[in-house]
C-alpha positions in Angstrom: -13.3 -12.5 -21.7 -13.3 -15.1 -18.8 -15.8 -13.3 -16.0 -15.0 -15.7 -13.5 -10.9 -15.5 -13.8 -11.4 -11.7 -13.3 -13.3 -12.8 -9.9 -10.8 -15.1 -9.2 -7.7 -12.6 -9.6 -9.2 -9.6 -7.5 -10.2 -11.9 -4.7 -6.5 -13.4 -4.8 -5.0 -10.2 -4.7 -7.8 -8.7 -2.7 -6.6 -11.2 -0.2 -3.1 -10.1 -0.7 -3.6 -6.7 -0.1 -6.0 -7.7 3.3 -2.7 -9.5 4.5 -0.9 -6.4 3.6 -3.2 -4.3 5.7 -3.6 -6.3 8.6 0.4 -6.5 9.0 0.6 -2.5 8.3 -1.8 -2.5 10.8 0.3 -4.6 13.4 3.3 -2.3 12.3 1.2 0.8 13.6 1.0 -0.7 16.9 4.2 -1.7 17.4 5.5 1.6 16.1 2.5 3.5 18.9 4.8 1.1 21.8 8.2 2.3 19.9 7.6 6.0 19.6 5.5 6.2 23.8 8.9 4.1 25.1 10.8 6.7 23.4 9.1 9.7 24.6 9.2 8.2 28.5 12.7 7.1 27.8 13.8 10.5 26.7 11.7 12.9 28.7 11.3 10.5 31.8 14.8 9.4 32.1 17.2 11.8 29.7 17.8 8.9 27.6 17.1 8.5 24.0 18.4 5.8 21.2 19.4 6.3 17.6 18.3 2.8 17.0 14.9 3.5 18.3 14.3 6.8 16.4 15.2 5.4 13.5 13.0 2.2 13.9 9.8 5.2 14.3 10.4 6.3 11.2 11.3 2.6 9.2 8.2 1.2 10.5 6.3 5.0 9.9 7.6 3.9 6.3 6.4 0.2 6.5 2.7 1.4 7.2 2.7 3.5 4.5 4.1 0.8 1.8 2.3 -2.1 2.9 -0.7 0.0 3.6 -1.7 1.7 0.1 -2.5 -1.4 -1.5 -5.3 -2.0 0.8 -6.2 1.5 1.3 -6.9 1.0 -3.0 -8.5 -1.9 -2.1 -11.3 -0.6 0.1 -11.6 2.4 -2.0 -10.7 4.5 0.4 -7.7 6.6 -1.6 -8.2 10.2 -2.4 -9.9 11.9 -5.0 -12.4 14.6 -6.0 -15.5 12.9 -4.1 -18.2 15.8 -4.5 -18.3 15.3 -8.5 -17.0 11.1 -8.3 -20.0 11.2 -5.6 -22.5 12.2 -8.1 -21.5 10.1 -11.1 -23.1 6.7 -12.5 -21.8 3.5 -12.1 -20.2 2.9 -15.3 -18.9 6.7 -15.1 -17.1 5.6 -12.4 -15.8 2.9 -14.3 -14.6 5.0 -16.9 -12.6 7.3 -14.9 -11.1 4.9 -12.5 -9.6 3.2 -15.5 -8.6 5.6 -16.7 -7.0 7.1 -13.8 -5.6 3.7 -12.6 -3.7 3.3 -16.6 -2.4 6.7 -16.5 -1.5 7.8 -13.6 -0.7 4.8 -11.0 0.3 2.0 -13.2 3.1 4.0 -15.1 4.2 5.5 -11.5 4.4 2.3 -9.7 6.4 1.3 -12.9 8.8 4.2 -12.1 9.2 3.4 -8.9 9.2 -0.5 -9.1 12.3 0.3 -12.0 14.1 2.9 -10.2 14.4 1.5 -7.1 15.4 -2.1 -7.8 19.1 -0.9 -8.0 19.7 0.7 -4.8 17.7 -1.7 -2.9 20.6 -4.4 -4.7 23.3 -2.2 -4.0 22.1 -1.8 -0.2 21.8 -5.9 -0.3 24.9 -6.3 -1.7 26.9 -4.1 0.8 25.3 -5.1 3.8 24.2 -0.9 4.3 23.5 0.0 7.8 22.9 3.1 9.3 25.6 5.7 8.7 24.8 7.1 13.0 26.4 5.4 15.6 23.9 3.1 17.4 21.6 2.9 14.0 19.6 0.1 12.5 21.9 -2.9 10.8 19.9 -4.1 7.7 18.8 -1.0 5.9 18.6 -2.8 2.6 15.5 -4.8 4.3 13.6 -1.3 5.1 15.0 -0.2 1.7 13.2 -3.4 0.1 10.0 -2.3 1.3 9.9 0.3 -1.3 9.4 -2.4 -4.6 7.5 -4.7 -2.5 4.6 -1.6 -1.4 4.6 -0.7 -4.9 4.3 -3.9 -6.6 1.2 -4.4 -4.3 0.0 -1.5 -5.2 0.9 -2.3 -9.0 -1.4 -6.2 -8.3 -4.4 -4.2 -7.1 -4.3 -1.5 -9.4 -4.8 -4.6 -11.8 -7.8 -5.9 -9.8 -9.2 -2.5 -9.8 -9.2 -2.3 -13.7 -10.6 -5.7 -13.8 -13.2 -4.6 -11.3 -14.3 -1.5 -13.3 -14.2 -3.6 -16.8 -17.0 -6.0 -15.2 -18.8 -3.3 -14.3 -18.3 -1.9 -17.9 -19.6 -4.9 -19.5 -22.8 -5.7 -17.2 -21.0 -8.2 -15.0 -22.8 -8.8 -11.7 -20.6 -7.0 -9.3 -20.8 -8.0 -5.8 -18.8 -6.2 -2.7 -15.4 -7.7 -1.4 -15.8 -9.3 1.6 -15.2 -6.8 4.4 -14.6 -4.3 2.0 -16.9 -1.2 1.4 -15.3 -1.2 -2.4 -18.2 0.1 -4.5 -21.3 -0.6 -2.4 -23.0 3.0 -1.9 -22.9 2.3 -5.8 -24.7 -0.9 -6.3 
């Protein structure tokens, strides 16, 4: 096994997901702006927009999706900390394998398969919102969906890899700018 190609691939899709995380990041800014214009618009001047609303909750979506891949990346996702806290190194390993094979690779499979038809469909027919004054281009937010959970799916791969160098001695050293694994060194 090729130590150094591991490297390479989590860095490369460490990157990925840092890209992914800075522009969820971005999105939770410009969703802050959407949501205070819409609260002065609606409580300050009686006036509220469908359009706008609905943009909240798309971008609410966006940060989400494009988020959890780097949320993965900086270990920063949500388990059982007070016995992971307590466990060796190559414990940790173990079970993040084996968590990562059977519970998030097949469920970003489901998803990645399941939703590749609608998002098509919602291409293919031009959807837009069904209320008056909605969004145009739902099959754009609707796309969000695969693409979030194929990132997901990339660093779920650089976690195994990660946890297999641990596993077989490899000199693991943190991510840059990532916290991944360094309480554990």
């Amino acid at each position: 096994m090729n130590m150094n190609a591991l490297r390479q691939f989590e860095r490369l899709i460490g990157k990925l997901s840092g890209a992914a995380g800075w522009l969820a990041g971005w999105l939770c800014v410009l969703m802050i702006i959407i949501v205070f214009i819409d609260v002065v618009a609606r409580y300050g001047f009686d006036s509220g927009s469908i359009a706008m609303q609905e943009m909240e909750w798309h971008l609410f979506a966006a940060v989400f999706l494009l988020g959890a891949a780097y949320t993965m990346r900086e270990d920063a996702n949500v388990r059982v900390d007070m016995f992971y806290a307590k466990m060796s190194l190559r414990r940790k390993a173990v079970i993040d394998i084996f968590g990562t094979v059977v519970f998030v690779l097949p469920m970003c499979s489901l998803i990645l398969l399941s939703a590749y038809d609608p998002v098509i469909y919602s291409y293919q027919i031009q959807e837009i919102s069904s209320d008056p004054g909605g969004l145009p281009y739902r099959f754009a937010f609707k796309a969000l969906l695969p693409l979030g959970y194929f990132l997901v799916l990339l660093q779920s791969l650089a976690v195994i890899s990660r946890n297999v160098r641990i596993l077989t001695g490899d000199n693991i050293e943190p991510m840059q700018g990532s916290s991944l694994h360094q309480d554990k060194l």
